[in-house]
C-alpha positions as CSV (number, residue, x, y, z in Angstrom):
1,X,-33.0,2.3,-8.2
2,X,-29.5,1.3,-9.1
3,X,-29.0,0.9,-12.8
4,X,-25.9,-0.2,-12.8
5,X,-26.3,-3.3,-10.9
6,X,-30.2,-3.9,-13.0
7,X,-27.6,-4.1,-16.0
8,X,-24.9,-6.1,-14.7
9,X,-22.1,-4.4,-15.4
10,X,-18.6,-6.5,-14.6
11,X,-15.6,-4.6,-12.9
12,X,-13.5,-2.5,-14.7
13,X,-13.9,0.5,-17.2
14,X,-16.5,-0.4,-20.0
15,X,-16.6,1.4,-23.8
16,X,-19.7,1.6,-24.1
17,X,-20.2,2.3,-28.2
18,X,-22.6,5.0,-29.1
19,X,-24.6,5.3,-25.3
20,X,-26.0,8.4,-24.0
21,X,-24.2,10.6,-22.0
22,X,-24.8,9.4,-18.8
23,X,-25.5,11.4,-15.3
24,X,-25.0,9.7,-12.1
25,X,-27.2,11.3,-9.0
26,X,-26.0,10.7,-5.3
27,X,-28.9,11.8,-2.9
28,X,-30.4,9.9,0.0
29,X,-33.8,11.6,-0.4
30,X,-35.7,8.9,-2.5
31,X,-38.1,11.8,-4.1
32,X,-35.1,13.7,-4.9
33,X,-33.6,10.9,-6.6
34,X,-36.6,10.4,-9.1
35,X,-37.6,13.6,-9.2
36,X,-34.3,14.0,-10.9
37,X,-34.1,10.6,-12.6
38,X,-37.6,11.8,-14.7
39,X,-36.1,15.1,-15.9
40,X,-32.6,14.0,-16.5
41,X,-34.3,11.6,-18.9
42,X,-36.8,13.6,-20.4
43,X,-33.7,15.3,-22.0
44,X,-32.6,12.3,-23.6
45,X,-29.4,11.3,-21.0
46,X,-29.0,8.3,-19.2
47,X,-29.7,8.6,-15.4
48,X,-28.1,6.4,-12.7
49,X,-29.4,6.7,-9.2
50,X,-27.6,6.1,-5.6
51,X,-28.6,6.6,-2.6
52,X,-25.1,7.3,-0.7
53,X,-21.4,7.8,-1.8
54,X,-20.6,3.9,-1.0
55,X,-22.7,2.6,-3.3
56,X,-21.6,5.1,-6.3
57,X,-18.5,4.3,-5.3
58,X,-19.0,0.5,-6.5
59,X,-20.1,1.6,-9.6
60,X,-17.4,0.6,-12.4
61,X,-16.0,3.6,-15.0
62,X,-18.3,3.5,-18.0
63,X,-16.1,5.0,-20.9
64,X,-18.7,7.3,-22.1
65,X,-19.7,10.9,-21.2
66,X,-20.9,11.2,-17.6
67,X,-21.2,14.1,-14.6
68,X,-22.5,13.5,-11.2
69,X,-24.9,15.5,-9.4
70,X,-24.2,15.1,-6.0
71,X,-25.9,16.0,-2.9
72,X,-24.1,17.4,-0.2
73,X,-25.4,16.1,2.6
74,X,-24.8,12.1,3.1
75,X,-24.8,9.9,5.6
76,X,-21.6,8.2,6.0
77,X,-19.6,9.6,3.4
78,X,-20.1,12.9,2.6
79,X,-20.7,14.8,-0.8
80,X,-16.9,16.9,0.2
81,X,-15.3,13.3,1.0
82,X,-17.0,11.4,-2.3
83,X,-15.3,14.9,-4.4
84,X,-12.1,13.8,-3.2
85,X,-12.6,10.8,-4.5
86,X,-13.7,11.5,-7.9
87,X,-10.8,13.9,-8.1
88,X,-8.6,11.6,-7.9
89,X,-10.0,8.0,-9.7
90,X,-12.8,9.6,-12.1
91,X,-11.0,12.8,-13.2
92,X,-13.5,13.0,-16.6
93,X,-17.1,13.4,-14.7
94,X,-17.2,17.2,-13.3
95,X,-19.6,17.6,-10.3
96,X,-22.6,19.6,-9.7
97,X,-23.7,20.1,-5.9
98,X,-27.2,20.6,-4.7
99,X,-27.9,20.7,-1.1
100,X,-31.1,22.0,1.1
101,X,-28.8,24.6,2.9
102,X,-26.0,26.0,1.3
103,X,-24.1,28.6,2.2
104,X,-20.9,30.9,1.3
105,X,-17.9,28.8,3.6
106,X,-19.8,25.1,1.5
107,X,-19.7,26.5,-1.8
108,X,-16.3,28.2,-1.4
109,X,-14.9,24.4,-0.9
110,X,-16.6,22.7,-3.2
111,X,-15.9,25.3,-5.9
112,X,-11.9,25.4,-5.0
113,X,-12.3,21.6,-4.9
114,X,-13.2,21.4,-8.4
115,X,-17.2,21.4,-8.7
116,X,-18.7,23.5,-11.7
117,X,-21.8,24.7,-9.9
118,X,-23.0,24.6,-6.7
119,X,-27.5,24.7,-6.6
120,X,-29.7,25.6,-3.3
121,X,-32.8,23.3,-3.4
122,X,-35.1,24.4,-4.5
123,X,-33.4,25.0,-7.7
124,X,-35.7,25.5,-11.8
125,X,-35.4,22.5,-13.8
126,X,-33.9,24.8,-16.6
127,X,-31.0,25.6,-14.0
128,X,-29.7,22.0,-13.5
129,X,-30.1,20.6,-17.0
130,X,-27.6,23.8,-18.2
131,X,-25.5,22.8,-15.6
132,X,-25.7,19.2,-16.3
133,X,-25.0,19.9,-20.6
134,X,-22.2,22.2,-19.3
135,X,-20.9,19.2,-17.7
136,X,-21.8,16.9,-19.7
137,X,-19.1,18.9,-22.7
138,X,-16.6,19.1,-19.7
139,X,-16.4,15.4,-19.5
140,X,-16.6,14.9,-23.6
141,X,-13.5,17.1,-24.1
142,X,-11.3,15.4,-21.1
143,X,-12.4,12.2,-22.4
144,X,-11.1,13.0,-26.0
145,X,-8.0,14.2,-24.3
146,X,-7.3,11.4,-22.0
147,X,-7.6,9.2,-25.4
148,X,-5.5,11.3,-26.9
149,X,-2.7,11.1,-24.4
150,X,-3.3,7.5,-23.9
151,X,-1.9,7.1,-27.4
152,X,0.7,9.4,-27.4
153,X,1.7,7.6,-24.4
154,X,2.2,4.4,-26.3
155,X,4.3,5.9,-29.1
156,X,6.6,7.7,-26.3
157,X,6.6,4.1,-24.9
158,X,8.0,2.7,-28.1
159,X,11.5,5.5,-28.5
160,X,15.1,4.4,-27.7
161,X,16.2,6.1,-24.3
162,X,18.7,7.7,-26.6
163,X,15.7,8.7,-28.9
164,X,13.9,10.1,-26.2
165,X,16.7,12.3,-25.0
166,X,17.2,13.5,-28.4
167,X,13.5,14.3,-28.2
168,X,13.9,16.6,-25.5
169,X,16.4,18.4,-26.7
170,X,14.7,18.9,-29.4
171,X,11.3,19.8,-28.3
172,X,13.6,22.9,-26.4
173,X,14.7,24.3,-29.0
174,X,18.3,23.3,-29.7
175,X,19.5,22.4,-32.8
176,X,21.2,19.5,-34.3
177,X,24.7,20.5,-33.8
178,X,23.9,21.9,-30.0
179,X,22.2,17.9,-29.4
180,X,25.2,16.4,-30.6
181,X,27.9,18.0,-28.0
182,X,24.8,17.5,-25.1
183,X,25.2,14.3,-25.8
184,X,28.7,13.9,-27.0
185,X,27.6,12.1,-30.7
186,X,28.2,13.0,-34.1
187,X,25.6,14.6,-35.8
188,X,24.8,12.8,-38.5
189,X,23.3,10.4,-35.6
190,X,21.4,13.3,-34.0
191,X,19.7,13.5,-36.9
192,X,19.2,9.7,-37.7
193,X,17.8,10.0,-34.0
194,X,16.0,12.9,-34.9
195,X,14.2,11.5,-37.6
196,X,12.9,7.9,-36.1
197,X,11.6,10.3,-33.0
198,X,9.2,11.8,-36.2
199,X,8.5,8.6,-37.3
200,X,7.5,6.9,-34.4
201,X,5.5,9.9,-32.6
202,X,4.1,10.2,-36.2
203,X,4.7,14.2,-36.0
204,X,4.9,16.0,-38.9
205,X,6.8,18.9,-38.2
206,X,8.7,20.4,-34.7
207,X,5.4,22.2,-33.7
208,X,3.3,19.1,-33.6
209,X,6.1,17.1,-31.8
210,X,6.3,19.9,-29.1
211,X,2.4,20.0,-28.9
212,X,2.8,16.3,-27.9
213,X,5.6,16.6,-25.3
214,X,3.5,19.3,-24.2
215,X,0.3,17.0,-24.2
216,X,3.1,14.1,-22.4
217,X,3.9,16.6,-19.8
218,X,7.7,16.2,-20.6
219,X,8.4,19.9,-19.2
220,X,10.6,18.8,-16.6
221,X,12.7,17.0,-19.8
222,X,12.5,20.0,-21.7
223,X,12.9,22.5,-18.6
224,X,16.1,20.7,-17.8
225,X,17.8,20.3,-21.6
226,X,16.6,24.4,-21.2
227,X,19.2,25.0,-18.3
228,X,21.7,23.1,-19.8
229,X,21.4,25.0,-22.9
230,X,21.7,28.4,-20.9
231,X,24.5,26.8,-18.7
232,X,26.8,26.6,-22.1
233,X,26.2,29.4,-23.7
């Protein structure tokens, strides 16, 4: 059964408002696949069922908590291949493996790949569904992130280039008066600077605006105002 093509779902990431937690199962063994379908439901998630990497791969983001158990056995694509893939596009759904013959070399590179557990069929129901709530919290907290940034994103988007500097230099540590010869300006513009950075990042104090260029990733801005405030002193 694929779910997401019984609902319809149009391309694109969808916000789904107040849905379960959803967990998406890749295996090409049809009893495997319901087997799973019935218990993942039974604990009140959504399940969504594929029989191969290609035709998860179709299925568009759904903006709501998700993990996929993936097989990792698969014809065509393979359950190391489709990881790749997920690393890279769906960043917020952590992976659980199951496969019929694991071993050590297998769950070695799924693990350094990124997975959060790695199961040997046959495998208690109890096991996967504390992998799958694990998960399931994973993608919840990299979801409220990923908002997060996305926001903090925008208000970066909106500073001056001269704002943004001044941000930087900031966010390192130096003071008003150290800014103003960085950028050869008076001071009392530093801090007019200074104080529309505040405003529009909405911080409310140097702590929280250093937690956001932090959260930004601006460390190669801040590493750099860093060496130039080593370089003159």
């Amino acid at each position: 059964m694929n779910v997401a093509r019984t609902l319809g779902y149009e391309a694109g990431p969808l916000r789904v408002s107040g849905a379960n937690p959803i967990v998406f199962i890749v295996d090409d063994d049809v009893s495997v696949r319901e087997s799973l379908e019935e218990l993942i439901r039974s604990e009140g998630w959504q399940p969504e069922t594929f029989e191969s990497a290609q035709d998860f791969l179709t299925r568009p983001r759904v903006l709501v908590p998700s993990c996929l158990v993936l097989d990792f056995s698969l014809p065509g694509l393979n359950g190391l291949e489709l990881q790749k893939r997920v690393a890279v596009e769906r960043t917020d759904i952590p992976i659980i493996f199951i496969t019929g013959y694991g071993n050590v070399p297998m769950t070695v590179q799924a693990m350094k790949a990124g997975a959060i557990e790695f199961l040997t069929k046959p495998f208690g129901d109890d096991v996967l569904v504390s992998a799958v709530r694990s998960a399931l919290e994973r993608s919840r907290v990299a979801m409220s992130h990923e908002a997060e940034v996305r926001v903090l994103r925008d208000r970066y988007a909106s500073l001056s280039r001269r704002e943004r500097q001044v941000m930087a230099l900031v966010v390192s540590g130096l003071l008003n008066k150290q800014i103003a010869g960085e950028l050869d300006i008076s001071e009392i513009t530093v801090k007019a600077h200074r104080g529309k950075v505040m405003q529009k990042m909405r911080a409310e104090s140097l702590a929280d605006l250093v937690r956001m260029a932090t959260k930004l990733q601006l460390a190669d801005a801040v590493s750099k105002a860093r060496l130039r405030q080593f370089a003159a002193s």
